[in-house]
N, CA, C and O atoms as a Tripos MOL2 file, in Angstrom:
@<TRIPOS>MOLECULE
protein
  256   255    64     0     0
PROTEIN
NO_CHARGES

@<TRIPOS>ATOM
      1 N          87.5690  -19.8920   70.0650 N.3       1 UNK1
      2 CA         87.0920  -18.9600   69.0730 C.3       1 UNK1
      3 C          87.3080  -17.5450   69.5820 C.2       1 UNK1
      4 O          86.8640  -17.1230   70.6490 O.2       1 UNK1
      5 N          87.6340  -17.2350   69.1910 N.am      2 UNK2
      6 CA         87.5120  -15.0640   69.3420 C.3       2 UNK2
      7 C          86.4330  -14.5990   68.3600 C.2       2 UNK2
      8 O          85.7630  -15.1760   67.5040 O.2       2 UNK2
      9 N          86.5300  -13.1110   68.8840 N.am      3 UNK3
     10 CA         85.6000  -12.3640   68.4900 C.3       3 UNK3
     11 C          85.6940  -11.1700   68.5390 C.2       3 UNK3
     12 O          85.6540  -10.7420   69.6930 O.2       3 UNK3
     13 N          85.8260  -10.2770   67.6140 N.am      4 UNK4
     14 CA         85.9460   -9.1220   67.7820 C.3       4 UNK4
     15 C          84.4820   -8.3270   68.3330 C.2       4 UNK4
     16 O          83.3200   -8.4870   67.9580 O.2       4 UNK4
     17 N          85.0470   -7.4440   69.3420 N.am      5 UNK5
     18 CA         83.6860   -7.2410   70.1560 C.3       5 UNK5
     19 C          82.7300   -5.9760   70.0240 C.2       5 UNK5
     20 O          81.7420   -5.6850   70.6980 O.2       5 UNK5
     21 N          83.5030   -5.1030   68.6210 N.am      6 UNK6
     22 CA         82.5950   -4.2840   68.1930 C.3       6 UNK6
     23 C          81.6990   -4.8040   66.8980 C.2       6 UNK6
     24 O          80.5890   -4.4700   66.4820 O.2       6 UNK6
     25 N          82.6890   -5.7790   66.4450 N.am      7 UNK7
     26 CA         81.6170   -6.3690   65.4090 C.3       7 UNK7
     27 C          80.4350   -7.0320   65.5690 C.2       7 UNK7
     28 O          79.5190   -6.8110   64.7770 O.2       7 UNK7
     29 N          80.2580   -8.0910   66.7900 N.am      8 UNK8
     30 CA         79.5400   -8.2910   67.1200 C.3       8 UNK8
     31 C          78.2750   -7.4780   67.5440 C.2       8 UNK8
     32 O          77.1040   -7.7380   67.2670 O.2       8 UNK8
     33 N          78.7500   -6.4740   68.2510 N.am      9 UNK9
     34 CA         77.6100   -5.0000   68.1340 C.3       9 UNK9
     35 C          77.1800   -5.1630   66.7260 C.2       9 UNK9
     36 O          75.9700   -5.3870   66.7550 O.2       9 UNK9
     37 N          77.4850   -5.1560   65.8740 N.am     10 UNK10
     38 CA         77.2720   -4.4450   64.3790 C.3      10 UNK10
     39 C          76.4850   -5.8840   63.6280 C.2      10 UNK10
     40 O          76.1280   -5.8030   62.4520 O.2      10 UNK10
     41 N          76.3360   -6.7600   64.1700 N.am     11 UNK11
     42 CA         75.9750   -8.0680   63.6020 C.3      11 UNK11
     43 C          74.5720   -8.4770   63.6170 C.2      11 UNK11
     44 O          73.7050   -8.1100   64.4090 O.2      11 UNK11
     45 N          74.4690   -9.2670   62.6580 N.am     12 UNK12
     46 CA         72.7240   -9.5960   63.3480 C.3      12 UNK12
     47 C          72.9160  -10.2590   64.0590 C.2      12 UNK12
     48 O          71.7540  -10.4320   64.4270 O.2      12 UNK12
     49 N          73.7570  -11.1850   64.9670 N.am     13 UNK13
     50 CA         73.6130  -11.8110   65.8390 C.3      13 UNK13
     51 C          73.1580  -11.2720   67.3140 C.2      13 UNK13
     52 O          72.4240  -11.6710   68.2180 O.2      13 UNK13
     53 N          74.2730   -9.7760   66.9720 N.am     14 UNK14
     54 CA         73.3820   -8.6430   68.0700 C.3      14 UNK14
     55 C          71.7170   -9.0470   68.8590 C.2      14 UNK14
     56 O          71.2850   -9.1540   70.0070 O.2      14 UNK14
     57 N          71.2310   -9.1620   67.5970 N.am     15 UNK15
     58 CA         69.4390   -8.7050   67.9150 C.3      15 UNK15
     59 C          68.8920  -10.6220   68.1580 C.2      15 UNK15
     60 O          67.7870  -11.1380   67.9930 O.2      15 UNK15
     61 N          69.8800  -11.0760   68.4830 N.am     16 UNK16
     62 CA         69.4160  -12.7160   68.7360 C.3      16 UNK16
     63 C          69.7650  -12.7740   70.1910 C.2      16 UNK16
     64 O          70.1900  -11.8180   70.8400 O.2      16 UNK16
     65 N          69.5480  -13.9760   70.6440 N.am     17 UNK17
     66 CA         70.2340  -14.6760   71.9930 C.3      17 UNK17
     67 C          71.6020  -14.5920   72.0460 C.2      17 UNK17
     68 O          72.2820  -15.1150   71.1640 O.2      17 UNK17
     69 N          72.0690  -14.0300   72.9210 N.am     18 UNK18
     70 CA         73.5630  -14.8480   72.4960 C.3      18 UNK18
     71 C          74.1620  -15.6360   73.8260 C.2      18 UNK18
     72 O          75.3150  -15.4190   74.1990 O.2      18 UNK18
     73 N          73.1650  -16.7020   74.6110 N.am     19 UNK19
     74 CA         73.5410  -16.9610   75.5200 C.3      19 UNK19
     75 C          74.6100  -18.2960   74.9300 C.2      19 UNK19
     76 O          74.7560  -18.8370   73.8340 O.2      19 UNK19
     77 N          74.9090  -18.3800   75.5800 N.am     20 UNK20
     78 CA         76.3270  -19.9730   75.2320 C.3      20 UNK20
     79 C          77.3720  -18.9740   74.0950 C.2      20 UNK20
     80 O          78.0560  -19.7870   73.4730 O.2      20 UNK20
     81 N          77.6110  -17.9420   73.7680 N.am     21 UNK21
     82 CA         78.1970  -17.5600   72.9620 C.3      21 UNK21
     83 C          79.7440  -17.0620   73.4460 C.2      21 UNK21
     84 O          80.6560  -16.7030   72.7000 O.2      21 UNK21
     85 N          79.7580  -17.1540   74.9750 N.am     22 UNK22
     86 CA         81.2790  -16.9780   75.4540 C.3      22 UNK22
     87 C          80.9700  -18.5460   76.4860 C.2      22 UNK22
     88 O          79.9080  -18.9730   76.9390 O.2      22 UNK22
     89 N          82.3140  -19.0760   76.5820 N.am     23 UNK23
     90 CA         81.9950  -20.5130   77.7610 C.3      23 UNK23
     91 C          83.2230  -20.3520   77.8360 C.2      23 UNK23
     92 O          84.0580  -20.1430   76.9570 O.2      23 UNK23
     93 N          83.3320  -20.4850   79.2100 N.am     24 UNK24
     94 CA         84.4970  -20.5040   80.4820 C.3      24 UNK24
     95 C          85.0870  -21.5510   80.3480 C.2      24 UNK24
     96 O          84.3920  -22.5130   80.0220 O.2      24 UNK24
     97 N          86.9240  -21.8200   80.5920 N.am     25 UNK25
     98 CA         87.7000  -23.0080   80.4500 C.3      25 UNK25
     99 C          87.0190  -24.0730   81.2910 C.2      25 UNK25
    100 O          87.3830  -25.2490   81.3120 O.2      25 UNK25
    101 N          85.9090  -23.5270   82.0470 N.am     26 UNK26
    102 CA         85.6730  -24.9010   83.2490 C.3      26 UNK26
    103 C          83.9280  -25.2740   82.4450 C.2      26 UNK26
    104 O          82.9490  -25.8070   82.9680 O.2      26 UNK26
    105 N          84.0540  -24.8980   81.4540 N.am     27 UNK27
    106 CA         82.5850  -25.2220   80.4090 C.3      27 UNK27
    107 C          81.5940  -24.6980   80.8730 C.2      27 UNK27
    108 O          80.5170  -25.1460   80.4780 O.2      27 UNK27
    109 N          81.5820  -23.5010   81.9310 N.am     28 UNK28
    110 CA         79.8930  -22.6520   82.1240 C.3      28 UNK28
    111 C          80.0270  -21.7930   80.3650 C.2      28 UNK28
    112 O          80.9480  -21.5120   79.5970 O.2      28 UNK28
    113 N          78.6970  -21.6530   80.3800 N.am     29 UNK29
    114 CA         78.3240  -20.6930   78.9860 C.3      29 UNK29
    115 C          77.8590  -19.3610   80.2600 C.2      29 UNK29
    116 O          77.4920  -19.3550   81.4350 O.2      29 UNK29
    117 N          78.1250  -18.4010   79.2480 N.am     30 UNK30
    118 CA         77.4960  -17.0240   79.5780 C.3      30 UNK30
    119 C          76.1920  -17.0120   79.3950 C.2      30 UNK30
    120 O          75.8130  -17.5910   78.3770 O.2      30 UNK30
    121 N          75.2280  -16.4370   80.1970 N.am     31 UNK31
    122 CA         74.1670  -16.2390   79.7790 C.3      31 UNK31
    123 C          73.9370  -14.9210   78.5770 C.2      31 UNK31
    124 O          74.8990  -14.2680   78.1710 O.2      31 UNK31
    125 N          72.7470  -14.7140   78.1860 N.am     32 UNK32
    126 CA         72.7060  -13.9760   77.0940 C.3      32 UNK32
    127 C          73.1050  -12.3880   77.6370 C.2      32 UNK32
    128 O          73.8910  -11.5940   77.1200 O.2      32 UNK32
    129 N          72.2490  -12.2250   78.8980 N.am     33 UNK33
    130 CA         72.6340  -10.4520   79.9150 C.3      33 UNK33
    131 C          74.6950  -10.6240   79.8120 C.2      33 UNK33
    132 O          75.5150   -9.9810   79.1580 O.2      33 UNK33
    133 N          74.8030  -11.4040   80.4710 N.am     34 UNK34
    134 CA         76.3020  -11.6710   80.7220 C.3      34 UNK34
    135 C          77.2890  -11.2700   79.3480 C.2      34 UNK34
    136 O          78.2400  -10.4890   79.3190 O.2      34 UNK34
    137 N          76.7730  -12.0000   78.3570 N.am     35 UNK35
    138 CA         77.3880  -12.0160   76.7060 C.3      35 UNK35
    139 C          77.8030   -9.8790   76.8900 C.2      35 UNK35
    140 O          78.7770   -9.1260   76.8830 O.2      35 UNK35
    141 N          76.2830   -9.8160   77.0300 N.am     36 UNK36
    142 CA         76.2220   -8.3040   76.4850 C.3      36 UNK36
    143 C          77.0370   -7.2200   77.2560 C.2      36 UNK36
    144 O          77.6630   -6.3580   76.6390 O.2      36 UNK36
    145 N          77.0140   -7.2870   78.7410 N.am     37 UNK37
    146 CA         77.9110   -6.6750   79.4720 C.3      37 UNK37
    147 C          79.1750   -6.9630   79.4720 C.2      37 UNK37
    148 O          79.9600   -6.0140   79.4710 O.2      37 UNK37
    149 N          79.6720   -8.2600   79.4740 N.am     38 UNK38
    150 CA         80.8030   -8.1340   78.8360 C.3      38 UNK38
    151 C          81.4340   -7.7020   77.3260 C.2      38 UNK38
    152 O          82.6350   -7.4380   77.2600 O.2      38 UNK38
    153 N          80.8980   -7.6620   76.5620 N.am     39 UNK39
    154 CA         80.7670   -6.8600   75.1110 C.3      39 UNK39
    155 C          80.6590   -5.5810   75.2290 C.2      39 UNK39
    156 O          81.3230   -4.9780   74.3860 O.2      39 UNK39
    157 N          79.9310   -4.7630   76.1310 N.am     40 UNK40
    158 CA         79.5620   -3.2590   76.7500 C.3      40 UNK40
    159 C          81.0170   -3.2670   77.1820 C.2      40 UNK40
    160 O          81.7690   -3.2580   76.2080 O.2      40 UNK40
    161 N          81.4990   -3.2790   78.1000 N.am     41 UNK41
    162 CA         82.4780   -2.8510   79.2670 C.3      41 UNK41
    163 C          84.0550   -3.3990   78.7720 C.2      41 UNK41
    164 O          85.1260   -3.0510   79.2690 O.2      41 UNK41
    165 N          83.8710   -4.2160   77.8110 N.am     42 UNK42
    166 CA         85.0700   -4.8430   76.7500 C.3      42 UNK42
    167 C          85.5210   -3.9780   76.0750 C.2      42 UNK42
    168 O          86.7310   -3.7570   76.1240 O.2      42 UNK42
    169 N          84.6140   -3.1740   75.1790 N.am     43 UNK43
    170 CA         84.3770   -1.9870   74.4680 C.3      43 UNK43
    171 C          84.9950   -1.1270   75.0550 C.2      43 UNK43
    172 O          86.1480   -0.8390   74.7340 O.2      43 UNK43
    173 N          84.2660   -0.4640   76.1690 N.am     44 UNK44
    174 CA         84.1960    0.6120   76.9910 C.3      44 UNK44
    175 C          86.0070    0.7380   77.7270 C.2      44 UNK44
    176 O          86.7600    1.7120   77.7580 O.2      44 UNK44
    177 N          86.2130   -0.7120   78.2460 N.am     45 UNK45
    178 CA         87.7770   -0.7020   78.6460 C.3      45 UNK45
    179 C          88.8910   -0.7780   76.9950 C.2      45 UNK45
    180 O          90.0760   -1.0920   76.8800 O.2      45 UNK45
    181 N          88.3620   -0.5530   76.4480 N.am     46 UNK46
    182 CA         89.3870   -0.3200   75.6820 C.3      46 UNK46
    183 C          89.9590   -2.4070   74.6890 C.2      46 UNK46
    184 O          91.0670   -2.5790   74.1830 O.2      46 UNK46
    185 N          89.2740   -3.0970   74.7110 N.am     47 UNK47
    186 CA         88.9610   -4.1950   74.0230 C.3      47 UNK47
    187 C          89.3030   -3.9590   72.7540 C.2      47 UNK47
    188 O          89.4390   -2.8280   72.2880 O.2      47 UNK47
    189 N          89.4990   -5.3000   71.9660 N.am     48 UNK48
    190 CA         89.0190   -5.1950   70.5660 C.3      48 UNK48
    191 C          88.4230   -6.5350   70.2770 C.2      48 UNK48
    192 O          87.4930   -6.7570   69.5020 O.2      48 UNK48
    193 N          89.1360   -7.4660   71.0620 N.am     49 UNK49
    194 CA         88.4090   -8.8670   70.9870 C.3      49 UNK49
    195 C          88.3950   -9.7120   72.3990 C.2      49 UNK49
    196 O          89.1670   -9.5290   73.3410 O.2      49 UNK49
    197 N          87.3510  -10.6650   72.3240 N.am     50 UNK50
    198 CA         87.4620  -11.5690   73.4640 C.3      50 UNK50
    199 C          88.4850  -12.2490   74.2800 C.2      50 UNK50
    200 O          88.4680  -12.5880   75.4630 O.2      50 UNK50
    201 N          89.4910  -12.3790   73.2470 N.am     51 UNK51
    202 CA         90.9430  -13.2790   73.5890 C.3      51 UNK51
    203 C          91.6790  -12.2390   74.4890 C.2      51 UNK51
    204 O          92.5490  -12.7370   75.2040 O.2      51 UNK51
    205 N          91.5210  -11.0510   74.5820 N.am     52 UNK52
    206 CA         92.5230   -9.8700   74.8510 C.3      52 UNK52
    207 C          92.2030  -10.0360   76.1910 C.2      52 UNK52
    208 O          93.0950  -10.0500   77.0400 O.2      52 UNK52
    209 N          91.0540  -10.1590   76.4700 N.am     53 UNK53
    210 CA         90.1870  -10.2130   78.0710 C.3      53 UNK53
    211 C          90.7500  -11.2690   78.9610 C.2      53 UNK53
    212 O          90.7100  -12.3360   78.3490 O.2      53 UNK53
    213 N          91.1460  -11.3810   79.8900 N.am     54 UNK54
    214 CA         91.4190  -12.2510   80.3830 C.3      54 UNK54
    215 C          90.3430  -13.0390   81.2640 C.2      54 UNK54
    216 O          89.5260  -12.2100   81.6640 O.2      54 UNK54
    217 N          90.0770  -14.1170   81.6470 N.am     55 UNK55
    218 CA         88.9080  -14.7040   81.6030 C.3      55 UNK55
    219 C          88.9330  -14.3620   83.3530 C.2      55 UNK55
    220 O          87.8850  -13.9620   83.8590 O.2      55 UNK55
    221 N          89.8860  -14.5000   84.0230 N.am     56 UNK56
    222 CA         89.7830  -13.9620   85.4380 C.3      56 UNK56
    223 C          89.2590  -12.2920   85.7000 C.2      56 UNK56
    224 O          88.5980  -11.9870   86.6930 O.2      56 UNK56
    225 N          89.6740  -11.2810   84.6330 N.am     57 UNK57
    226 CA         88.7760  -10.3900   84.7490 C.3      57 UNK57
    227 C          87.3440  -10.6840   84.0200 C.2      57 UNK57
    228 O          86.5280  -10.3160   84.8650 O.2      57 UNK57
    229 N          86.8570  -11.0050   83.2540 N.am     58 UNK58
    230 CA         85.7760  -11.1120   82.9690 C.3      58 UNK58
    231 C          84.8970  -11.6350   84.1110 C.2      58 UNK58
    232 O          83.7440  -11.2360   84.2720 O.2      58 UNK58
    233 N          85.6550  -12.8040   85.1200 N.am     59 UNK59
    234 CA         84.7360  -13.2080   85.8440 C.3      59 UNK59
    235 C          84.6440  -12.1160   86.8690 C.2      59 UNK59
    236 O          83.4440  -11.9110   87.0530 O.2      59 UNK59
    237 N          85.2820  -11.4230   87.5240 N.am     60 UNK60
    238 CA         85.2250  -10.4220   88.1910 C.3      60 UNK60
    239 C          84.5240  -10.1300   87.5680 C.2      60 UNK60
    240 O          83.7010  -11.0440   87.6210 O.2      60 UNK60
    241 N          83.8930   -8.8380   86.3660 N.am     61 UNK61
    242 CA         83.1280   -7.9290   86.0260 C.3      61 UNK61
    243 C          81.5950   -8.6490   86.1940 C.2      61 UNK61
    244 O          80.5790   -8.0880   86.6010 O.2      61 UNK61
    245 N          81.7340  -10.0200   85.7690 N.am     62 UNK62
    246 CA         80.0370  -10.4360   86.3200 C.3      62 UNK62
    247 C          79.9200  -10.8690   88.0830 C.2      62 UNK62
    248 O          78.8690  -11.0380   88.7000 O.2      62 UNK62
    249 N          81.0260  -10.9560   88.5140 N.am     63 UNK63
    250 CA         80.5630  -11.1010   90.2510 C.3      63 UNK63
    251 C          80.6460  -13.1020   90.3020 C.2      63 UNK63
    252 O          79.9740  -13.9100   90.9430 O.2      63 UNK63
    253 N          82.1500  -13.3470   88.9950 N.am     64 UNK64
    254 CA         81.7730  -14.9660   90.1760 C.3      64 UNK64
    255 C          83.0610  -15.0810   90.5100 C.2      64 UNK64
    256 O          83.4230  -15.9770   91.2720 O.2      64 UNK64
@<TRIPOS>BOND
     1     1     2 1
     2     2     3 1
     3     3     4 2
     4     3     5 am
     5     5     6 1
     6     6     7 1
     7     7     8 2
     8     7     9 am
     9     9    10 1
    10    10    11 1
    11    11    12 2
    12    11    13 am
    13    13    14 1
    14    14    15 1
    15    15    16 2
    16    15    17 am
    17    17    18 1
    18    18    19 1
    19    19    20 2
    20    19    21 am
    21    21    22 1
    22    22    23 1
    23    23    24 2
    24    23    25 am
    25    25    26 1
    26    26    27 1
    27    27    28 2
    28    27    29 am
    29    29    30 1
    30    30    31 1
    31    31    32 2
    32    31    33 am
    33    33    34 1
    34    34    35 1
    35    35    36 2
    36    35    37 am
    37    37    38 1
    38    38    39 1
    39    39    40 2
    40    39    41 am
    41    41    42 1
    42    42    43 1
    43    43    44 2
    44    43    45 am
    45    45    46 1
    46    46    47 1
    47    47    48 2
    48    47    49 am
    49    49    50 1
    50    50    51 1
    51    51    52 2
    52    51    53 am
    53    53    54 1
    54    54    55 1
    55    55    56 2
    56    55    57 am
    57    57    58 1
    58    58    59 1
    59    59    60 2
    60    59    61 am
    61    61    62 1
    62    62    63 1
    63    63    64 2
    64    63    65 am
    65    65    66 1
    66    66    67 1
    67    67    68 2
    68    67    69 am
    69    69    70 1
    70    70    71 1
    71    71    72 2
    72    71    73 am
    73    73    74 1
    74    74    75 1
    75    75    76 2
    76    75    77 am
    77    77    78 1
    78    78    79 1
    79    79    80 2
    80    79    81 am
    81    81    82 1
    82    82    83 1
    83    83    84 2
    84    83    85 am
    85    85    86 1
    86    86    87 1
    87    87    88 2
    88    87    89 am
    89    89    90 1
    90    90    91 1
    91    91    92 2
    92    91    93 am
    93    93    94 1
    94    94    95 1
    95    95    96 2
    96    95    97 am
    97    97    98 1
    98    98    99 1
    99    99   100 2
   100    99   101 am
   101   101   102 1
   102   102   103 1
   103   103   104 2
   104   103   105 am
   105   105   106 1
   106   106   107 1
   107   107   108 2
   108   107   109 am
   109   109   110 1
   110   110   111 1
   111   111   112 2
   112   111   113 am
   113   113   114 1
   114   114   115 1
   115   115   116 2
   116   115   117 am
   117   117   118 1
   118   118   119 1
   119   119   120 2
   120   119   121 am
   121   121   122 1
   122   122   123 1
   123   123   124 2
   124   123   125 am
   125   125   126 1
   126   126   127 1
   127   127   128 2
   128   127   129 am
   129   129   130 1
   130   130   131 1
   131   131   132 2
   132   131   133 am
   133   133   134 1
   134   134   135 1
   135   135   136 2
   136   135   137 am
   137   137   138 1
   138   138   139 1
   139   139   140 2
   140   139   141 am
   141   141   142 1
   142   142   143 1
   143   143   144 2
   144   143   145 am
   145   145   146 1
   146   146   147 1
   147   147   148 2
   148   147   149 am
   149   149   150 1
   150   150   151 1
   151   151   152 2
   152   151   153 am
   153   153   154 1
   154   154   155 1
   155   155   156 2
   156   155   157 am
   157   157   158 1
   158   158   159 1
   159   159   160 2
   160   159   161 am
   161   161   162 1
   162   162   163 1
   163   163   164 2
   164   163   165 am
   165   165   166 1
   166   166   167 1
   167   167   168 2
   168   167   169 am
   169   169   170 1
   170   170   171 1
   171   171   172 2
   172   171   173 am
   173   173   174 1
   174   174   175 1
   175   175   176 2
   176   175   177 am
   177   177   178 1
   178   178   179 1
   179   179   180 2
   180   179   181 am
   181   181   182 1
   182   182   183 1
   183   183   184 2
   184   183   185 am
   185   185   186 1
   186   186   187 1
   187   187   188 2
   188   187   189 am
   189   189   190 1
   190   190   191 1
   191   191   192 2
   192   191   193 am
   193   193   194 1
   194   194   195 1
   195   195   196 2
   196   195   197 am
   197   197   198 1
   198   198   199 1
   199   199   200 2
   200   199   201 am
   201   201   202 1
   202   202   203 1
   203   203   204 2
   204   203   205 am
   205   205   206 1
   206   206   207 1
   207   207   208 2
   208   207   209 am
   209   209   210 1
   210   210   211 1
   211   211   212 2
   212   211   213 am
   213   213   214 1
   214   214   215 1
   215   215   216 2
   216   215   217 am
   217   217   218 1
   218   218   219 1
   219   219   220 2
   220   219   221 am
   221   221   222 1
   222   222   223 1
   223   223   224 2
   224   223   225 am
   225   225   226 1
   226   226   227 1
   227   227   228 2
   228   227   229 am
   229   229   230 1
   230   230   231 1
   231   231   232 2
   232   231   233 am
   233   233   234 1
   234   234   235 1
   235   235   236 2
   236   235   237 am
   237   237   238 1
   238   238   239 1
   239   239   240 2
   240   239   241 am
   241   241   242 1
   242   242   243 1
   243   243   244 2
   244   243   245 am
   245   245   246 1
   246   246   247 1
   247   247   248 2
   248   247   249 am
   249   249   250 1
   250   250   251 1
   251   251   252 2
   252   251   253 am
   253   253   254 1
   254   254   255 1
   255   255   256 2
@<TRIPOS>SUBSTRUCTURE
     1 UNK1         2 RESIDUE 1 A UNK
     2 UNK2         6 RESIDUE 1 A UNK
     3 UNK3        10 RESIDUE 1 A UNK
     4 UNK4        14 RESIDUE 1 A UNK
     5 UNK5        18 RESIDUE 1 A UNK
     6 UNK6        22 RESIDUE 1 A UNK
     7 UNK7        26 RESIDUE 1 A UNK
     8 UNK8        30 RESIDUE 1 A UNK
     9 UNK9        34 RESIDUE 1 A UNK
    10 UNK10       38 RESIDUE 1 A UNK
    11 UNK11       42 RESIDUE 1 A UNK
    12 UNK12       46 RESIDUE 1 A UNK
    13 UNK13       50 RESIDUE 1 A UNK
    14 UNK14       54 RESIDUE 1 A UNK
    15 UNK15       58 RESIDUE 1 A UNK
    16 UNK16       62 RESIDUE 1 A UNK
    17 UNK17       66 RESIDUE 1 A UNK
    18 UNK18       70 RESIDUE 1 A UNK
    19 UNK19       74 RESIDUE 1 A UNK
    20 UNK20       78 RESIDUE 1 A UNK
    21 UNK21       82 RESIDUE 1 A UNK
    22 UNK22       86 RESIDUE 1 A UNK
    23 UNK23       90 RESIDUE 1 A UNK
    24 UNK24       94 RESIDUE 1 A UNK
    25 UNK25       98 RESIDUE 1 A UNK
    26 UNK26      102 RESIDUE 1 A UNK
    27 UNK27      106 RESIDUE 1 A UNK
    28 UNK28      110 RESIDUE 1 A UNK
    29 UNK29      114 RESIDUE 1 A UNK
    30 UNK30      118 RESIDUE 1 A UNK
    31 UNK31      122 RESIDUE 1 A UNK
    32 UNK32      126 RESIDUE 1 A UNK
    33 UNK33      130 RESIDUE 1 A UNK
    34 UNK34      134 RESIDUE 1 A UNK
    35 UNK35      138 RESIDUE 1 A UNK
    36 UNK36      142 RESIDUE 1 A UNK
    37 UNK37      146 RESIDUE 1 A UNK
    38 UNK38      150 RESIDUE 1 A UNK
    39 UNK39      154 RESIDUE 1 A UNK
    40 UNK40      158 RESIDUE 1 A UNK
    41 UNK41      162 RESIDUE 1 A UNK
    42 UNK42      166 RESIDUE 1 A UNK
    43 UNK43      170 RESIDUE 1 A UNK
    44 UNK44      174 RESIDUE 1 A UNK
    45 UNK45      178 RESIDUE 1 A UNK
    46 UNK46      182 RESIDUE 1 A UNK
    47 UNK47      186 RESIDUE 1 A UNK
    48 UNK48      190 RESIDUE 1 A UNK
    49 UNK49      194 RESIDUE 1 A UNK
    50 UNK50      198 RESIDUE 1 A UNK
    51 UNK51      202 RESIDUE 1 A UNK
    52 UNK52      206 RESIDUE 1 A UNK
    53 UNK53      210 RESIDUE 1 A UNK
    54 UNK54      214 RESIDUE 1 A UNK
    55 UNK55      218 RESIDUE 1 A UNK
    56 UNK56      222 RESIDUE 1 A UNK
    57 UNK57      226 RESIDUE 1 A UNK
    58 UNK58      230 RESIDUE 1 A UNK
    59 UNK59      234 RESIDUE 1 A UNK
    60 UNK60      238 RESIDUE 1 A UNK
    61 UNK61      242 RESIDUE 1 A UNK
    62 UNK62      246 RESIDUE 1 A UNK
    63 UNK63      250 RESIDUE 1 A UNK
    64 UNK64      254 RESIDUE 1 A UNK
């Protein structure tokens, strides 16, 4: 699934949990803090959706 990652800002899903809402090819889910900083700093680097990210930087930006 993708996601565009300013919409999601703009969503009511925003103001919910959104833990399990990104999951890694090896099946960890993001926690809900995790979801959001990567959505922050996705943004911030110049993003438009999840797919664009590559999942080896994402894991870098949370520290695994």
């Amino acid at each position: 699934m993708d996601c565009n990652l300013a919409g999601l800002k703009t969503s009511p899903h925003w103001r919910k949990n959104l833990k399990g809402f990104f999951v890694f090819d090896d099946g960890r889910e993001c926690t809900d803090q995790e979801v959001r900083y990567i959505v922050e700093l996705g943004i911030k680097r110049g993003y438009k959706t999840i797919k664009e990210i590559p999942e080896k930087e994402i894991k870098k930006w949370i520290g695994e």
